[in-house]
C-alpha positions as CSV (number, residue, x, y, z in Angstrom):
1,X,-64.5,4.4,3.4
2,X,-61.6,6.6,1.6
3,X,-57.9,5.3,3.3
4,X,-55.5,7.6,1.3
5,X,-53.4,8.7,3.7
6,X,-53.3,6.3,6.0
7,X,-50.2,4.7,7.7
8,X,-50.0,1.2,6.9
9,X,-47.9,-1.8,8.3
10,X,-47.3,-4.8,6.2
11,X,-48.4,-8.3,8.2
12,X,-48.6,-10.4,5.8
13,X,-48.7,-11.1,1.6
14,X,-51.1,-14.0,2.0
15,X,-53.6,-12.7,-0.1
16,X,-52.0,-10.0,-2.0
17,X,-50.8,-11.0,-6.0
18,X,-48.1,-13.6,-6.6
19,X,-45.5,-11.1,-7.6
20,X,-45.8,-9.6,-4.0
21,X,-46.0,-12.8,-2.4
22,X,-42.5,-13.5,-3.7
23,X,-40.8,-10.7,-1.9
24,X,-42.7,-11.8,1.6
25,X,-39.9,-12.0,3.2
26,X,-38.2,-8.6,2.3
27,X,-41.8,-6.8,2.9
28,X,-43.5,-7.8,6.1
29,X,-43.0,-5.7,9.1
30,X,-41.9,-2.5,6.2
31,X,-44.0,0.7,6.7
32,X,-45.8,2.8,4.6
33,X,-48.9,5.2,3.4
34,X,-51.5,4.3,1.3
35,X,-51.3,6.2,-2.0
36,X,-54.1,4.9,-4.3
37,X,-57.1,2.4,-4.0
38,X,-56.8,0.1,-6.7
39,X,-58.9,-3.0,-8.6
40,X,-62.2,-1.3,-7.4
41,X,-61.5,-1.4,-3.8
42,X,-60.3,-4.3,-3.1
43,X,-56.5,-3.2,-3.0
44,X,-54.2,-0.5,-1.6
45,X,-50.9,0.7,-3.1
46,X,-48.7,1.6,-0.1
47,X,-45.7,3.8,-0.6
48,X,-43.1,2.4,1.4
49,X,-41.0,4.6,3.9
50,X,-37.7,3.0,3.0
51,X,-35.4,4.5,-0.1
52,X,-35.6,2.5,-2.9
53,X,-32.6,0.9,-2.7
54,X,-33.1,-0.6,0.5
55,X,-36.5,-2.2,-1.3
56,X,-36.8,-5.5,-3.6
57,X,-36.2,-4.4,-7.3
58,X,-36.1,-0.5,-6.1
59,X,-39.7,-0.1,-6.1
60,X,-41.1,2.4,-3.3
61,X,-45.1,1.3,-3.9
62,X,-46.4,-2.1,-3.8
63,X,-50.0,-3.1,-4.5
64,X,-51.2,-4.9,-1.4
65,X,-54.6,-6.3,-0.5
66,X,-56.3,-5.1,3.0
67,X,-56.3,-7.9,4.5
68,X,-52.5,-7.8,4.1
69,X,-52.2,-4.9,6.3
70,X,-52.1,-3.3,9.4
71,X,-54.4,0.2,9.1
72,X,-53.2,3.0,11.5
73,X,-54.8,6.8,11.7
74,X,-54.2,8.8,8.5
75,X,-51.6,11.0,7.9
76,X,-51.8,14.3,6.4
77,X,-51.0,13.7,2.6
78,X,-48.3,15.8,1.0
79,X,-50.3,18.7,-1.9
80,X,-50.6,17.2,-5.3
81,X,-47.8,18.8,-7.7
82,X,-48.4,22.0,-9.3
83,X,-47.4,20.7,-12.8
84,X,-46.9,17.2,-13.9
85,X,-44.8,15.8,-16.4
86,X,-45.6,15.2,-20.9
87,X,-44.2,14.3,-23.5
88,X,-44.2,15.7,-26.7
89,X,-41.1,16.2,-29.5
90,X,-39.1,14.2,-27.1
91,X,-39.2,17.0,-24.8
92,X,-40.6,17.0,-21.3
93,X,-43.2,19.4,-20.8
94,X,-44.7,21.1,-17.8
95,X,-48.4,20.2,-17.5
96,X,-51.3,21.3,-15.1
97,X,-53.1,18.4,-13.7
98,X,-56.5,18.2,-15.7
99,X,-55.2,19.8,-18.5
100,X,-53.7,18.6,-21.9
101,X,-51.6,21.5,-22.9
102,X,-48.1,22.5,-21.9
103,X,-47.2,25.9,-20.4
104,X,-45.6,26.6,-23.6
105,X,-48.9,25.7,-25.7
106,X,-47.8,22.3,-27.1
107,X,-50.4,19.8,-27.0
108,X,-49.5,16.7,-24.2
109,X,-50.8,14.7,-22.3
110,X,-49.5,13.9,-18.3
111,X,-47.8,10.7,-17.8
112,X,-50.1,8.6,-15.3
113,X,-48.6,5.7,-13.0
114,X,-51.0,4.1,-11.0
115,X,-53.2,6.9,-10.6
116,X,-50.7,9.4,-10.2
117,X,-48.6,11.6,-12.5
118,X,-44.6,12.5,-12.5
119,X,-44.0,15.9,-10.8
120,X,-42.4,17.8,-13.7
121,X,-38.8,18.6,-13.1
122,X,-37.2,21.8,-14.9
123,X,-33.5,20.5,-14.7
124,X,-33.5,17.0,-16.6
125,X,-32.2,17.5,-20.0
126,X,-35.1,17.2,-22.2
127,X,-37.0,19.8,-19.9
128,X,-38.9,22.3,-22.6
129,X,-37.1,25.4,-22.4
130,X,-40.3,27.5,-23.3
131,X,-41.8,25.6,-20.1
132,X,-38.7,26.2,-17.9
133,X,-39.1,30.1,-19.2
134,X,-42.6,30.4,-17.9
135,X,-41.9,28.6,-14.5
136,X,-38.9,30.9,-13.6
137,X,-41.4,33.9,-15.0
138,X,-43.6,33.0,-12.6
């Protein structure tokens, strides 16, 4: 059964992974979506509602086990970006999903987290400006 996308409660870190267990206190009764499936369907990563700073070492997704959660209907999930972050020359690249070639031809590769790539953003500082051409062309 595919759960991305659905809204999840935290009830317990009982059987989740140590480094979870430690923050118990500061994670049961948070809120959240599941974002991924991981370790072959035994896990869920759960992208908390809260800002980051308001979370245990800033970080917005925690891998959880099932059994760890509270499963509510799903939610509708928000479109996948239309160009992901790479690296190449020390510059940050705009990417299509799928592909391994910038907009401005240079060869890259996305940067994958947990399943999931970094939405390519035209105003950091080491943005390509070939990339940041073709976007605002576009």
């Amino acid at each position: 059964m595919n759960r991305l996308g659905w809204r999840a409660t935290i009830v317990s870190t009982l059987h989740s992974h140590a480094r979870v267990r430690a923050n118990h206190a500061a994670l049961v009764g948070r809120e959240g979506v599941v974002v991924a499936v991981l370790r072959n369907g035994t896990a869920a990563l759960v992208q908390l509602d809260e800002q980051p700073f308001d979370l245990p070492g800033g970080a917005q997704r925690w891998p959880l086990q099932w059994d760890d959660l509270d499963l509510k209907e799903p939610v509708e999930l928000a479109a996948p970006p239309a160009y992901v972050a790479g690296l190449a020359s020390g510059r940050v690249h705009a990417v299509i999903p799928g592909t391994k070639a910038a907009l401005c031809s240079a060869p890259v590769e996305p940067l994958p987290i947990c399943g999931w790539s970094v939405s390519f953003a035209p105003h950091v500082s080491r943005a390509c400006p070939e990339c940041v051409a073709v976007l605002a062309d576009c």
